[in-house]
Each structure stands twice: as C-alpha cells, then as structure tokens.
N, CA, C and O atoms as a printed pandas DataFrame, in Angstrom:
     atom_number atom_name residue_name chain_id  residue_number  x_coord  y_coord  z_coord
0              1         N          UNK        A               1   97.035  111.855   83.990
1              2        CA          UNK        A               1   98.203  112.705   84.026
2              3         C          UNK        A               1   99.179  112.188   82.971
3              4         O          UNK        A               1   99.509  111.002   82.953
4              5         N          UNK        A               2   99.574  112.952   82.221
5              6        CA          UNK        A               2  100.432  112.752   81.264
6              7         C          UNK        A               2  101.907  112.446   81.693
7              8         O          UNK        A               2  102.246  113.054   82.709
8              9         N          UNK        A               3  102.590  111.860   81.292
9             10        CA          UNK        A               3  104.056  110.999   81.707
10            11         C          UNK        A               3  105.238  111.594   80.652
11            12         O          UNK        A               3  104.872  111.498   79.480
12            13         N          UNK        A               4  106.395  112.107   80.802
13            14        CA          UNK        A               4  107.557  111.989   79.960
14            15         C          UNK        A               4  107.928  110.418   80.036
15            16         O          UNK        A               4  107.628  109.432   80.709
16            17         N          UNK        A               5  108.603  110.703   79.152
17            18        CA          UNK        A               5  109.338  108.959   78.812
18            19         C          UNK        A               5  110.343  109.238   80.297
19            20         O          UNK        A               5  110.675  110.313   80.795
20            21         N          UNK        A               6  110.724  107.518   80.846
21            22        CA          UNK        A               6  111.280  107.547   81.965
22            23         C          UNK        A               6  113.075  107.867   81.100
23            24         O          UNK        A               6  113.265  108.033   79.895
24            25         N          UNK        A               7  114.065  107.863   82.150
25            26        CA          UNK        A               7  115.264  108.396   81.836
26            27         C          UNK        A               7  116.026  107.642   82.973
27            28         O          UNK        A               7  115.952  107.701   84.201
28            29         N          UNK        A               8  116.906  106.799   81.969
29            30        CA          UNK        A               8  117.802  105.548   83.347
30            31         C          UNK        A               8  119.146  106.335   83.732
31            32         O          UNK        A               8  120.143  106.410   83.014
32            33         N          UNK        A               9  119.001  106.843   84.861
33            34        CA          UNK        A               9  120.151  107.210   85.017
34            35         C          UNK        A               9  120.973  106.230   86.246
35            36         O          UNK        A               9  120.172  105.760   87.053
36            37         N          UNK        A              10  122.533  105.833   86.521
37            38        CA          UNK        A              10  123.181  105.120   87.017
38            39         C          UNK        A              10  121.976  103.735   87.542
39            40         O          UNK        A              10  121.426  103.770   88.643
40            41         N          UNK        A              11  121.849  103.122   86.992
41            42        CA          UNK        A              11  120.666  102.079   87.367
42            43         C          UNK        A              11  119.782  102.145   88.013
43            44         O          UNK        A              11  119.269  101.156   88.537
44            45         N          UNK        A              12  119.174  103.882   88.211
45            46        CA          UNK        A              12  117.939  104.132   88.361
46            47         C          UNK        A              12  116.741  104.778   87.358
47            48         O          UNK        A              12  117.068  105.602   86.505
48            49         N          UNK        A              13  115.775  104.487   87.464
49            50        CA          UNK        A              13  114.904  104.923   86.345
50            51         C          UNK        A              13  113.738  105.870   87.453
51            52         O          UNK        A              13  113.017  105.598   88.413
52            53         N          UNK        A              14  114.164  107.373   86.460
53            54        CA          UNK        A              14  113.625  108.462   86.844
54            55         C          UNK        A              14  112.342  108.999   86.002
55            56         O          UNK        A              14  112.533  109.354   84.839
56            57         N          UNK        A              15  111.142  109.059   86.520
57            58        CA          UNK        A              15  110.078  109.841   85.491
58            59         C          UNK        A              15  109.958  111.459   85.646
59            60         O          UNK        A              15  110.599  112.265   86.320
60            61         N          UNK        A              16  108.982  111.583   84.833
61            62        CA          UNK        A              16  109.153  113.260   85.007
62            63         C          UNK        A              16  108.816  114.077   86.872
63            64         O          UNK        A              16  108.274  113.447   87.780
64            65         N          UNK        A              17  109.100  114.915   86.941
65            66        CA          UNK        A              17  109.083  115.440   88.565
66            67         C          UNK        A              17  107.529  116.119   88.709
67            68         O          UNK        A              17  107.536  117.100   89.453
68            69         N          UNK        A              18  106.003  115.732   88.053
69            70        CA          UNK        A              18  105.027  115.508   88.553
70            71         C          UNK        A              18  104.504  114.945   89.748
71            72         O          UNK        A              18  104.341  113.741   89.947
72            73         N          UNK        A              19  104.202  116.040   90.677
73            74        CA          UNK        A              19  103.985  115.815   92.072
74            75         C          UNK        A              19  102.889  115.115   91.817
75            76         O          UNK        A              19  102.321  115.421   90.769
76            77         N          UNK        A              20  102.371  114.189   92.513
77            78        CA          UNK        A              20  100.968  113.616   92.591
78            79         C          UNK        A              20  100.565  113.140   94.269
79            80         O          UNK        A              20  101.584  113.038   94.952
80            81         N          UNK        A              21   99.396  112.868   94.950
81            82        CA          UNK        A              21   98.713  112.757   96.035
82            83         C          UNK        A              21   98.296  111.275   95.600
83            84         O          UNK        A              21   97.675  110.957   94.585
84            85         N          UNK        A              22   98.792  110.435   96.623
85            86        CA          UNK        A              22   98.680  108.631   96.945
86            87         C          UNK        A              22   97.637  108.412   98.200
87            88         O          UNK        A              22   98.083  108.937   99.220
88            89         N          UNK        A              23   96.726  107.954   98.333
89            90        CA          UNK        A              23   95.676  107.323   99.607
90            91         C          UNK        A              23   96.162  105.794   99.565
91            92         O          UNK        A              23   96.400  105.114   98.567
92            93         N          UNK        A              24   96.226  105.517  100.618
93            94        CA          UNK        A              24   96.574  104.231  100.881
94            95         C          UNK        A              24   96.900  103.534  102.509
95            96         O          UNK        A              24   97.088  104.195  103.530
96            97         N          UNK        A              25   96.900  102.779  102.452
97            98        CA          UNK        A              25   97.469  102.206  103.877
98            99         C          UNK        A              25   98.626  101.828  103.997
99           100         O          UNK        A              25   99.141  101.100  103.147
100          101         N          UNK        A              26   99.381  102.316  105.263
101          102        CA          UNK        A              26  100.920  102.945  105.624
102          103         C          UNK        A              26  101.254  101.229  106.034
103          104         O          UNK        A              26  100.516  100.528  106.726
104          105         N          UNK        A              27  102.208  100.916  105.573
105          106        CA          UNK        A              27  102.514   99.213  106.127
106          107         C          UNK        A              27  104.141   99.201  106.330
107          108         O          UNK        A              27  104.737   99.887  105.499
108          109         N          UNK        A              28  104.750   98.701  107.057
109          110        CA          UNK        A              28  105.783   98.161  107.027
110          111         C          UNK        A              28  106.079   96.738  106.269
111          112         O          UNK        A              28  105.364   95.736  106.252
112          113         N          UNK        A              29  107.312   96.948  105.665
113          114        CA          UNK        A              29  107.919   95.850  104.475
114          115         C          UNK        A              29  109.035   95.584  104.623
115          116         O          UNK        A              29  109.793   96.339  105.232
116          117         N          UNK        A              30  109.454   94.339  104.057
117          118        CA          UNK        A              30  111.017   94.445  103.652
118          119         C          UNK        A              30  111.387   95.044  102.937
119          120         O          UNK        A              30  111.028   94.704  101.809
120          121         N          UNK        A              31  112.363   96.362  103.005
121          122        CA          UNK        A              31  113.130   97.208  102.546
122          123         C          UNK        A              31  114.203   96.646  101.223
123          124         O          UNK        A              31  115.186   95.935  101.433
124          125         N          UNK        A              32  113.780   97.127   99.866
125          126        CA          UNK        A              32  114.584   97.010   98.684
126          127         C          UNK        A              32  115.655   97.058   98.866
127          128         O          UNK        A              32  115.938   98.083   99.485
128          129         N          UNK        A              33  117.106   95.996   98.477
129          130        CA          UNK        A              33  118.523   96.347   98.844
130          131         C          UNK        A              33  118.935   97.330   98.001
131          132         O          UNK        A              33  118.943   97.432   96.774
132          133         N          UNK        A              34  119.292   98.066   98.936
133          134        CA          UNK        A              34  120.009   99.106   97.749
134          135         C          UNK        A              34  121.522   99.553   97.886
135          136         O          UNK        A              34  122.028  100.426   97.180
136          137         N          UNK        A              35  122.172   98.864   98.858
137          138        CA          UNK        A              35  123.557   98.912   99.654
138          139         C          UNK        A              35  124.350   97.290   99.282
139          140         O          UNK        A              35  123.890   96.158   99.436
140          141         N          UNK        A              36  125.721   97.747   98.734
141          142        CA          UNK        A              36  126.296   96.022   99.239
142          143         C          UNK        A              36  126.815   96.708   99.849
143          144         O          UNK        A              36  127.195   97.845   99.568
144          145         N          UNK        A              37  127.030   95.526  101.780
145          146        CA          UNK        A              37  126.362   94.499  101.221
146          147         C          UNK        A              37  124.813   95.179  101.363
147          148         O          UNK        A              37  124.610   96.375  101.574
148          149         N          UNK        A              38  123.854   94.224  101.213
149          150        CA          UNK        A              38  122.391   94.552  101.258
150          151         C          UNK        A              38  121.932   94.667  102.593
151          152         O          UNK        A              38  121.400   93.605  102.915
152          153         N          UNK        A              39  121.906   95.660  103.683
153          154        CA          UNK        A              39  121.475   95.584  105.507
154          155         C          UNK        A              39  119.862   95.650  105.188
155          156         O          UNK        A              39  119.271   96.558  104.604
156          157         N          UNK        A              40  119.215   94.216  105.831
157          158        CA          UNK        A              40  117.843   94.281  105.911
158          159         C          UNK        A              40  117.504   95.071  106.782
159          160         O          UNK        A              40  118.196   95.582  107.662
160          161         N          UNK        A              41  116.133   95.226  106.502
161          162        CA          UNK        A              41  115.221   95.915  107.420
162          163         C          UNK        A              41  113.773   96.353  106.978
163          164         O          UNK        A              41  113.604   96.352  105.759
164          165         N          UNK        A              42  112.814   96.687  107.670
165          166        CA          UNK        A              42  111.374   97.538  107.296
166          167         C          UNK        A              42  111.503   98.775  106.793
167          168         O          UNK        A              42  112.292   99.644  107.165
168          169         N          UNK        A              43  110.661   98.832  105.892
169          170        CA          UNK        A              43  110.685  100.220  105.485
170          171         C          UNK        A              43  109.446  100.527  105.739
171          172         O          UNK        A              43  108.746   99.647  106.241
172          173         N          UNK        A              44  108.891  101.783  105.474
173          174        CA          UNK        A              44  107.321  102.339  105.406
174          175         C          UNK        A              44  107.070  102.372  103.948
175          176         O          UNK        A              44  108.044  102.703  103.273
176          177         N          UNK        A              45  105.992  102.104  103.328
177          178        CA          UNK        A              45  105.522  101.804  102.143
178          179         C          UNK        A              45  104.302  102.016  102.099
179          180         O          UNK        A              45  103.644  101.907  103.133
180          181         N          UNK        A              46  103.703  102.369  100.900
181          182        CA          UNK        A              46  102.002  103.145  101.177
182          183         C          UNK        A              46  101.342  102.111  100.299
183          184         O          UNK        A              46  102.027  102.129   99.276
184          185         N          UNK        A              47  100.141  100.995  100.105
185          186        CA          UNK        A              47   99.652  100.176   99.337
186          187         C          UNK        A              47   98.870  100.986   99.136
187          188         O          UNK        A              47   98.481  101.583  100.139
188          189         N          UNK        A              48   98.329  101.357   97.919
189          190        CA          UNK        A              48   97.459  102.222   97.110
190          191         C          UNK        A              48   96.947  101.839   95.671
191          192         O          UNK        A              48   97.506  102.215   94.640
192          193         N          UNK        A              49   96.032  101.197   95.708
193          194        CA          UNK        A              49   95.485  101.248   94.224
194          195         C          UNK        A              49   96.491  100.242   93.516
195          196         O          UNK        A              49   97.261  100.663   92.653
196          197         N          UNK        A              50   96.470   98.783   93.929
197          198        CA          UNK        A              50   97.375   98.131   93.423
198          199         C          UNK        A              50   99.085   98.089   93.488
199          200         O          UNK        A              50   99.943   97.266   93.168
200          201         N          UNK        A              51   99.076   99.421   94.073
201          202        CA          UNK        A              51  100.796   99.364   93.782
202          203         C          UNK        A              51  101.395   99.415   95.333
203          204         O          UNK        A              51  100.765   99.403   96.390
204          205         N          UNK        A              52  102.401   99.459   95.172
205          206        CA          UNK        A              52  103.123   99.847   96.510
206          207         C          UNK        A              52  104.266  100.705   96.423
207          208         O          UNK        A              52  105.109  100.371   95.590
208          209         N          UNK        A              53  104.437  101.520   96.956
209          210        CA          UNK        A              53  104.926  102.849   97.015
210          211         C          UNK        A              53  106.124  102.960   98.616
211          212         O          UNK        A              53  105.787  103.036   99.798
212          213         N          UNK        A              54  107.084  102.936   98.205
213          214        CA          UNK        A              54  107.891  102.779   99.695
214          215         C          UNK        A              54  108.604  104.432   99.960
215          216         O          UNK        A              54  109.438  105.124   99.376
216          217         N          UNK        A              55  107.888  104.545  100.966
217          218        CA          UNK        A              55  108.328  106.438  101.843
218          219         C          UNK        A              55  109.723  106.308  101.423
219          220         O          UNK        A              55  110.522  105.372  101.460
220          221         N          UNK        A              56  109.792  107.692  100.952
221          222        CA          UNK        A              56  111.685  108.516  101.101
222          223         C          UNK        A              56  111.205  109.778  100.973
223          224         O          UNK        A              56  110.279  110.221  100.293
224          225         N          UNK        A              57  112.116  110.397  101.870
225          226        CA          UNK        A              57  112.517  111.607  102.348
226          227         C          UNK        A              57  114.074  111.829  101.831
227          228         O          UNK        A              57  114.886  110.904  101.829
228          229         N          UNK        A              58  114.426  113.333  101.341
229          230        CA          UNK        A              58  115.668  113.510  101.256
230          231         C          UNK        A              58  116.279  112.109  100.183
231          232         O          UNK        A              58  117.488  111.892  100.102
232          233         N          UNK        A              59  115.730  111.655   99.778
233          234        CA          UNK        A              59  116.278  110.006   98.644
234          235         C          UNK        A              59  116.539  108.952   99.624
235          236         O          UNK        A              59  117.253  108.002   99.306
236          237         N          UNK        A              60  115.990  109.045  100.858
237          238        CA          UNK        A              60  116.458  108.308  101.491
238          239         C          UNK        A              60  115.313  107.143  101.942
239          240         O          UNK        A              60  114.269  107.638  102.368
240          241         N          UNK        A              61  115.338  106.392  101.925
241          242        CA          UNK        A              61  114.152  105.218  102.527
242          243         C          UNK        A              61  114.045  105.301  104.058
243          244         O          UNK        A              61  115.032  105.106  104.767
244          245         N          UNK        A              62  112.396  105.697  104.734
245          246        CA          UNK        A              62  111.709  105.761  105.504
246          247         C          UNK        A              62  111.763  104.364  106.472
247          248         O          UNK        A              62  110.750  103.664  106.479
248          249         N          UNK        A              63  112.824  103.988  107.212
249          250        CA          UNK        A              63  113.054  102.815  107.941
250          251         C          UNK        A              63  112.229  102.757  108.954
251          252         O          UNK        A              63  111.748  103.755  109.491
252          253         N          UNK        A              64  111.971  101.407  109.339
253          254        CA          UNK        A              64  111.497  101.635  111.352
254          255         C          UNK        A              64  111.644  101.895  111.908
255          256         O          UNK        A              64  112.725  101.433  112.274
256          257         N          UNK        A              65  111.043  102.962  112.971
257          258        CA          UNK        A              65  111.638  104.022  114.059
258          259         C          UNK        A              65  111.353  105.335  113.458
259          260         O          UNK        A              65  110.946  106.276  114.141
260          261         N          UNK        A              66  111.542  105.407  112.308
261          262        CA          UNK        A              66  111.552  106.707  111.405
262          263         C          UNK        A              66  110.728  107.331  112.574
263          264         O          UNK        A              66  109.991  106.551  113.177
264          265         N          UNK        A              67  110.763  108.932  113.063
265          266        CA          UNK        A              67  110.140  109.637  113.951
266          267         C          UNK        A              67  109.556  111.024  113.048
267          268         O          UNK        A              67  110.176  112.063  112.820
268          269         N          UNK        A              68  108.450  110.736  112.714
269          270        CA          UNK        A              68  107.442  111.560  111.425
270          271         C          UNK        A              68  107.604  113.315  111.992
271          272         O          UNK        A              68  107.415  113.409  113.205
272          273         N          UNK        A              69  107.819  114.234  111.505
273          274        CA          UNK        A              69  107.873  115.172  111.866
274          275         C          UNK        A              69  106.208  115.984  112.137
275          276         O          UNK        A              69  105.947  116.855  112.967
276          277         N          UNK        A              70  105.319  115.369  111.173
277          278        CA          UNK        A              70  104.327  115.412  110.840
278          279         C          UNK        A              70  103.305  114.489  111.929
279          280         O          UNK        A              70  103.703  114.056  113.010
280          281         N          UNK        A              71  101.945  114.306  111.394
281          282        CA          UNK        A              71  101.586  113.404  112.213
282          283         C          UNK        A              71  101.916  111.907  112.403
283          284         O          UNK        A              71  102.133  111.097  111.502
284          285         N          UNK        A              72  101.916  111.670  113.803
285          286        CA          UNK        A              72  102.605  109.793  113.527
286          287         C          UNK        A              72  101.555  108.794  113.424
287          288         O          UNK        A              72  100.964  108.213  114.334
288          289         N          UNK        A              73  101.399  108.674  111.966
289          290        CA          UNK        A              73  101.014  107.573  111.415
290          291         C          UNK        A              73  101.466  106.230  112.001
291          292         O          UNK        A              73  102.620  106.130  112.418
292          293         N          UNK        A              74  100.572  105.136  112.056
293          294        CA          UNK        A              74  100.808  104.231  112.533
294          295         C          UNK        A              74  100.653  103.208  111.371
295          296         O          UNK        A              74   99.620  103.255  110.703
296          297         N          UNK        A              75  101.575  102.324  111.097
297          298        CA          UNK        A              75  101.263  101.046  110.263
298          299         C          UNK        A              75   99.384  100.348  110.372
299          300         O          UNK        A              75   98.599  100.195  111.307
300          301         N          UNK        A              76   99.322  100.098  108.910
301          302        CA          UNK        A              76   97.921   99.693  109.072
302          303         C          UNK        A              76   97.267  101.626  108.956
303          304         O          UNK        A              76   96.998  101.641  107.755
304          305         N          UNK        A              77   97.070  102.424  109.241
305          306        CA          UNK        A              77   96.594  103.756  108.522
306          307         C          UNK        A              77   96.346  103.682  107.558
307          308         O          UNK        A              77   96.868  103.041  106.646
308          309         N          UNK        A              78   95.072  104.652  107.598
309          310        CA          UNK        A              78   95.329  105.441  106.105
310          311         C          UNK        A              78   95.525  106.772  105.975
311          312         O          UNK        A              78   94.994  107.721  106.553
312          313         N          UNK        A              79   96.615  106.697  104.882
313          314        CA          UNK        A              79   97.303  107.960  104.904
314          315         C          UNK        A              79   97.046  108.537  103.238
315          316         O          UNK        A              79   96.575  107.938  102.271
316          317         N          UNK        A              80   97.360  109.385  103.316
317          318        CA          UNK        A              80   97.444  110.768  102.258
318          319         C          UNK        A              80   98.888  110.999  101.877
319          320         O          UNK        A              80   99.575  111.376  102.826
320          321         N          UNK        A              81   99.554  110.861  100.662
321          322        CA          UNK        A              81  101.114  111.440  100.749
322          323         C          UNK        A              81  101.085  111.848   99.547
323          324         O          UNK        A              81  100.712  111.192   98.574
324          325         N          UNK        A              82  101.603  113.305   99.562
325          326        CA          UNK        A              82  101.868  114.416   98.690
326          327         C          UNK        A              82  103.290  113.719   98.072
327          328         O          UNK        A              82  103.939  113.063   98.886
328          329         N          UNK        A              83  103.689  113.793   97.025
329          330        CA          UNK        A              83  105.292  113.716   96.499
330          331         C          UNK        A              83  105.250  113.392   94.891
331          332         O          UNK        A              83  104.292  113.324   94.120
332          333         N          UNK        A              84  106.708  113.212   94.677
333          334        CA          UNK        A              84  107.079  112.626   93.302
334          335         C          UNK        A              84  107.311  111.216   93.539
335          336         O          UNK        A              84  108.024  110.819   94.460
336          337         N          UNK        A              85  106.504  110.183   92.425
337          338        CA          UNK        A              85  106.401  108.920   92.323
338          339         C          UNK        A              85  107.524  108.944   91.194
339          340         O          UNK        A              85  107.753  109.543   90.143
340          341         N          UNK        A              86  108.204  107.777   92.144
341          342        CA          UNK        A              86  109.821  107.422   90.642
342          343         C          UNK        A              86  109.762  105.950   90.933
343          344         O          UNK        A              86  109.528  105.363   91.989
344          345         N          UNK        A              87  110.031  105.509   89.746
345          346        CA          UNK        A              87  110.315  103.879   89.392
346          347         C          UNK        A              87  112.275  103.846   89.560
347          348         O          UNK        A              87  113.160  104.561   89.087
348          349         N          UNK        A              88  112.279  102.653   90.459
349          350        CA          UNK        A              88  113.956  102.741   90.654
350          351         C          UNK        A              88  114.179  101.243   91.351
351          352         O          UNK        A              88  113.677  100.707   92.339
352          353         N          UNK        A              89  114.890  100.939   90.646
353          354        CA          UNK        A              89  115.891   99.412   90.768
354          355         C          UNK        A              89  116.659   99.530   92.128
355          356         O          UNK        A              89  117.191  100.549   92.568
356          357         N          UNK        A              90  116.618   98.390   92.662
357          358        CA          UNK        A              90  117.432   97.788   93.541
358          359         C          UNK        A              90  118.965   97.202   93.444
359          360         O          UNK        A              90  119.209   97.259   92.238
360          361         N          UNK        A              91  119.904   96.766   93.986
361          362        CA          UNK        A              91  121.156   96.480   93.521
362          363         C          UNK        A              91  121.257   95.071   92.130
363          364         O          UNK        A              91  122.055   95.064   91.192
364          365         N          UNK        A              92  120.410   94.241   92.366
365          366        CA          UNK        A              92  119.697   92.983   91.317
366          367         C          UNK        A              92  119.084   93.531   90.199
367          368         O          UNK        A              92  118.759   92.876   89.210
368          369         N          UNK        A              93  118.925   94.703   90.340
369          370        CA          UNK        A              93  117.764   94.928   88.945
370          371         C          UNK        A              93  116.471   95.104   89.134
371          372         O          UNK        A              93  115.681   95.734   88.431
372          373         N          UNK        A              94  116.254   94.425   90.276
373          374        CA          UNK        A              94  114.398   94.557   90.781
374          375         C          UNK        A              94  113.958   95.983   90.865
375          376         O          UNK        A              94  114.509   96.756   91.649
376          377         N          UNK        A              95  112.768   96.435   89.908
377          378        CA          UNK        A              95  112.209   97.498   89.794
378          379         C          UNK        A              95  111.350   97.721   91.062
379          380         O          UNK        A              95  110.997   96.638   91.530
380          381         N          UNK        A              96  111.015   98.521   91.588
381          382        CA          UNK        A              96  110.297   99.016   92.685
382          383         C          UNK        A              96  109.820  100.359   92.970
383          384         O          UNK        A              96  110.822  101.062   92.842
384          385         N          UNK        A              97  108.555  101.311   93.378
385          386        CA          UNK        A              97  108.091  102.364   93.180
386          387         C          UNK        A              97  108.648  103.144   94.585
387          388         O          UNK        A              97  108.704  102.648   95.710
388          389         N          UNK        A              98  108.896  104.013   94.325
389          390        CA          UNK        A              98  109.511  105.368   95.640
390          391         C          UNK        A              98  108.293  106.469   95.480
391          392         O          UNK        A              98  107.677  106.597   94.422
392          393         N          UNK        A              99  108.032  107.229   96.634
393          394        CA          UNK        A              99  107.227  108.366   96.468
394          395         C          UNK        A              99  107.890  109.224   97.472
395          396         O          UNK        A              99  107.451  109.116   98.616
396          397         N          UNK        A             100  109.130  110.286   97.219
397          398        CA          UNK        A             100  109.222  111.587   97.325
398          399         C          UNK        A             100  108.657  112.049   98.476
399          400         O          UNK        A             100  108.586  113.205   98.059
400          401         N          UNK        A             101  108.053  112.149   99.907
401          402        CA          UNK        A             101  107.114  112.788  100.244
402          403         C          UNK        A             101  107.443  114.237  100.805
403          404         O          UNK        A             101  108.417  114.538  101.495
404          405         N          UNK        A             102  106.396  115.093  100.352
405          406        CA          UNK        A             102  106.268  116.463  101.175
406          407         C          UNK        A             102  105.518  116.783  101.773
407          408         O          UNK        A             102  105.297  117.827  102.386
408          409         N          UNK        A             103  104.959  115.750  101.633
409          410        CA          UNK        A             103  103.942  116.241  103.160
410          411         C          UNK        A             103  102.837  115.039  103.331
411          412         O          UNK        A             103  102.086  115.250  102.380
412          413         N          UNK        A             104  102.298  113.815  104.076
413          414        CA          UNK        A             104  101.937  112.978  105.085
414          415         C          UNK        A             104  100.920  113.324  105.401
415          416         O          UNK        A             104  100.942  114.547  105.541
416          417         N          UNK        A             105   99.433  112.672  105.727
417          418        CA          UNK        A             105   98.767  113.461  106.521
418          419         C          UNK        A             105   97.823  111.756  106.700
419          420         O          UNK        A             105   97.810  110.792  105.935
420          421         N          UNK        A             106   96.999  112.017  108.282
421          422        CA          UNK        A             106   95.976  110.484  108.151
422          423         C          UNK        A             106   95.078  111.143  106.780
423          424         O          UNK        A             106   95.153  112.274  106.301
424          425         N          UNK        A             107   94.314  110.108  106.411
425          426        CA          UNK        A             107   93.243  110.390  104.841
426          427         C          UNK        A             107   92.296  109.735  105.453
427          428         O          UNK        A             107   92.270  108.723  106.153
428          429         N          UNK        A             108   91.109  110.879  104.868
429          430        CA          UNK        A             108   89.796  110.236  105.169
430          431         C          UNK        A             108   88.930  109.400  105.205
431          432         O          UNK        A             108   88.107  110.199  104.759
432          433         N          UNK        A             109   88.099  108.115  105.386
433          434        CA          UNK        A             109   87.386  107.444  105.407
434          435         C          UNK        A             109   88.175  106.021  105.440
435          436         O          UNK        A             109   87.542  104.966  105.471
C-alpha cells in the first residue's frame, strides 16, 4: 500500500487516511501519556506483525473496562480491526502506533 508523506501536526504525526485491516492479539498495556499530568493506566493494543497498535475510538484511547459495543474480545484474542493506522507522539516525544477502529471482530485461526 502506498503511503503519503506523514504531516506533524501540534506534536502529532498524521499519515494519509488509508483504512487498512490488522490480525493480531488484543493485549492490555501501559497506556502512552498523553495528559499532564500523565494518569496511568491499560490500554487495549493489538500486537500484529511486529508492531503494536493501541485501540482508539472517537481519538480516544481504548482503556480497561472499555465495554466493546461489538463483540467482547478478551485480552490474549485474536482479533481482526478495520481502521486508520496513525503514528503519534506522546507528551515526551515517544512515537507510538494508534489504529482508528471501525469495526473489531474475533479473527480466524
């Protein structure tokens, strides 16, 4: 899939809005700070093919508890997630991958 050049906007770095489909296993993580101050917590994050990919809905990060509208995936799954993959910094600078989702589903095998 072909890529536009990324585009930094307010200390986030946005790629082009190419939907793409992620397989991977659904894990809980420590959640990127993105608030001062920084409030820890788990997020949901999809490990796929080397990378890691942390759930948002609405721009918002997929915390613990999150209640899936869709099917409820359980940490450790494997899941399927439809969305836009964006590269985006934390309050430090630390780069980290987001995936957009529109739609969730368990994935096969």
């Amino acid at each position: 899939m072909e890529r536009l050049a990324d585009l930094q906007v307010h200390g986030l770095i946005v790629a082009d809005e190419a939907a793409e489909t992620v397989i991977g296993s659904l894990i809980l993580t420590p959640n990127p700070c993105t608030t001062e101050p920084c409030l820890p917590g788990l997020a949901y994050a999809i490990d796929a093919d080397g990378r890691r990919l942390f759930v948002t809905t609405d721009g918002a990060l997929r915390m613990q508890g999150h209640h899936w509208a869709e099917a409820e995936p359980e940490p450790g799954s494997r899941v399927a997630a439809h969305g836009i993959v964006r590269a985006r910094r934390d309050i430090a600078g630390r780069p980290y991958l987001a995936i957009e989702v529109s739609s969730l589903s368990p994935a096969e095998g």
